[in-house]
N, C-alpha and C positions, 0 to 999 in steps of 0.2 A: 787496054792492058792493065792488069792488078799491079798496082806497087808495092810489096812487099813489105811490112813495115818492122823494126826493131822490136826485139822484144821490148818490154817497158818491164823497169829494173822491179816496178811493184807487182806486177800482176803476180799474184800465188801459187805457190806449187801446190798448196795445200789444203784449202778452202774446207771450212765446217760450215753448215746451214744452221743456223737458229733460228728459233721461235720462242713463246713466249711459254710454251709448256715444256723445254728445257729447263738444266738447272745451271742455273748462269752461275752460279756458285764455284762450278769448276772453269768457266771459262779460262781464269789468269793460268790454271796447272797446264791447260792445251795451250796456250802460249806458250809459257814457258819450255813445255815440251816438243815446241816446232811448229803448230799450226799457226801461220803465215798471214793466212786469210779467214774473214768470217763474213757469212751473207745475210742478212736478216730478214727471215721470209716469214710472217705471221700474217698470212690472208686476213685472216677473223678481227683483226684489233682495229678499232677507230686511226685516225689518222694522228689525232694527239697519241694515245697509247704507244702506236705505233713509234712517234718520233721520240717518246721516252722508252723505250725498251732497243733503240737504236743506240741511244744514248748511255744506256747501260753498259752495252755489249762495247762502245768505245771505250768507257771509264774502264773495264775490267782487260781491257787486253793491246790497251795502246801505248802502256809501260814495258811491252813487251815489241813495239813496231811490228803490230801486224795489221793490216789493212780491215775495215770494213767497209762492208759495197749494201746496200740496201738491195730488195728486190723489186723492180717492177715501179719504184716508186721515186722517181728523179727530186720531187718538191719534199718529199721528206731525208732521203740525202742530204739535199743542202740545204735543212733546219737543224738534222743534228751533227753536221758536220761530219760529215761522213767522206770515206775517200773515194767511194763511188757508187755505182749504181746496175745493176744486171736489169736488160730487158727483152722483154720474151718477145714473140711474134704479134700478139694485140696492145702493148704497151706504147709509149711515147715512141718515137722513132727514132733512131740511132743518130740520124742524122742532127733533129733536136736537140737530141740530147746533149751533143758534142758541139752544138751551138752555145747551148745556154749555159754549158756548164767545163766550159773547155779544162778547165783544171784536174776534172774529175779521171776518175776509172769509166769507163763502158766497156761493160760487156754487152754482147747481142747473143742471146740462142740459135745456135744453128745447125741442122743435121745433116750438109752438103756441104761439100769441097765450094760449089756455085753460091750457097747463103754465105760463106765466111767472106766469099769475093764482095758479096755486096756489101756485105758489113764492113769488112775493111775500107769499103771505097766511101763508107757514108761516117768512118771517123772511130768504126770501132777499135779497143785497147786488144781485144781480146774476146773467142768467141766459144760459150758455152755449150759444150757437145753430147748430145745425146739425144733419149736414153741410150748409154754405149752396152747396157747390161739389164736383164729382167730386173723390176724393182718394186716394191708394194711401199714404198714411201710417197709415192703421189699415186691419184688417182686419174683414169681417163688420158694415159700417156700411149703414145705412138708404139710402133714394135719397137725392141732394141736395134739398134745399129750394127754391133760387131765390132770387132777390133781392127776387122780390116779397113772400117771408114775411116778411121783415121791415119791411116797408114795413106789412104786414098784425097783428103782434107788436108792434110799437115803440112805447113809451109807458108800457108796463105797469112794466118792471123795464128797466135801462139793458142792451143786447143786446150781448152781447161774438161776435161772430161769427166761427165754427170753418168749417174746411173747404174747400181747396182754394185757400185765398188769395194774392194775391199784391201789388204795390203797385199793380197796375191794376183787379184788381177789390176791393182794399180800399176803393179811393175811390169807388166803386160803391157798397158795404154802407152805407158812412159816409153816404153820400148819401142812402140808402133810409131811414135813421136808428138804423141801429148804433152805439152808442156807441161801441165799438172793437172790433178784431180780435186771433185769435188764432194764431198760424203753425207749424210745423213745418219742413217742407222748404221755404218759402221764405226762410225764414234756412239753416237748417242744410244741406241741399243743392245753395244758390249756391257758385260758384266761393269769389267772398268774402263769404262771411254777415255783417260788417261792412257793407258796401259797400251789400248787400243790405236791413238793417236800417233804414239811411238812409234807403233808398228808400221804407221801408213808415212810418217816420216821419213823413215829409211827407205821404204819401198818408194817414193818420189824423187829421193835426193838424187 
């Protein structure tokens, strides 16, 4: 039987993706403006790069107590002190992870009601949902899901939901019972990703 776990008071309503071909410049304005959470996903960067551009993105937005989770990467998390860590299906294992690192955030990717069960059951905080919508910000990704998965998923582990988002159908996920969202180009590809952040604020809250 799944135990159903609390939400945990940090996991994000609001999560921005970064990389290193961002402009970290605005980072503290999307704080300040309500984004809660940031993920630091830069496939291409060495693993030093990596732990300083992790590093950055803590300095710029942790006067503002918003969480940052690494991607994929547990050993550089806990070099730049990071508050957690998202891991996909060929990553370290959940269960690992919430070994080695009990303190931390885990997230696990998962596009089933049945992946969140396992994730929950191996320690995860919170489980990354998607693609919930078409999306040209990754490449070689699954079909989208739908809004009714989560309506279908939600309950198990609090659903942070990826893919294709924006502030109109954020308030959709939310509704279906998303805990919160996670963006790309709907900040970083707006005119003013500020502006834009707001937008997705309200639509989470």
């Amino acid at each position: 039987m799944t135990v159903l776990r609390a939400v945990p008071l940090d996991v994000p309503r609001l999560t921005c993706l970064v990389s290193d071909a961002d402009d970290l410049s605005l980072l503290p304005a999307l704080a300040r403006a309500g984004v809660d959470g940031f993920q630091v996903r830069a496939k291409g960067l060495t693993t030093r790069d990596l732990v300083a551009l992790s590093r950055a993105v803590l300095d710029a937005v942790r006067p503002y107590d918003a969480r940052v989770l690494v991607n994929d990467r547990l050993d550089v998390a806990l070099a730049a002190g990071a508050d957690g860590v998202h891991l996909g299906a060929e990553d370290l294992a959940v269960a690992d992870a919430r070994r080695l690192a009990p303190h931390l955030l885990v997230g696990a990717t998962c596009r089933t009601r049945a992946g969140a069960e396992a994730a929950a059951a191996d320690g995860a905080d919170y489980a990354g949902f998607g693609p919930l919508l078409a999306t040209t910000s990754k490449a070689g990704l699954p079909a989208p899901l739908g809004v009714d998965a989560v309506r279908e998923a939600a309950g198990v582990l609090p659903l942070v939901a990826i893919g294709g988002l924006t502030a109109t159908t954020a308030t959709g996920a939310r509704a279906a019972g998303a805990h919160g969202v996670a963006v790309i180009g709907a900040i970083w590809r707006h005119p003013d990703p500020v502006a834009a952040a707001k937008e997705l604020v309200q639509a989470v809250a």
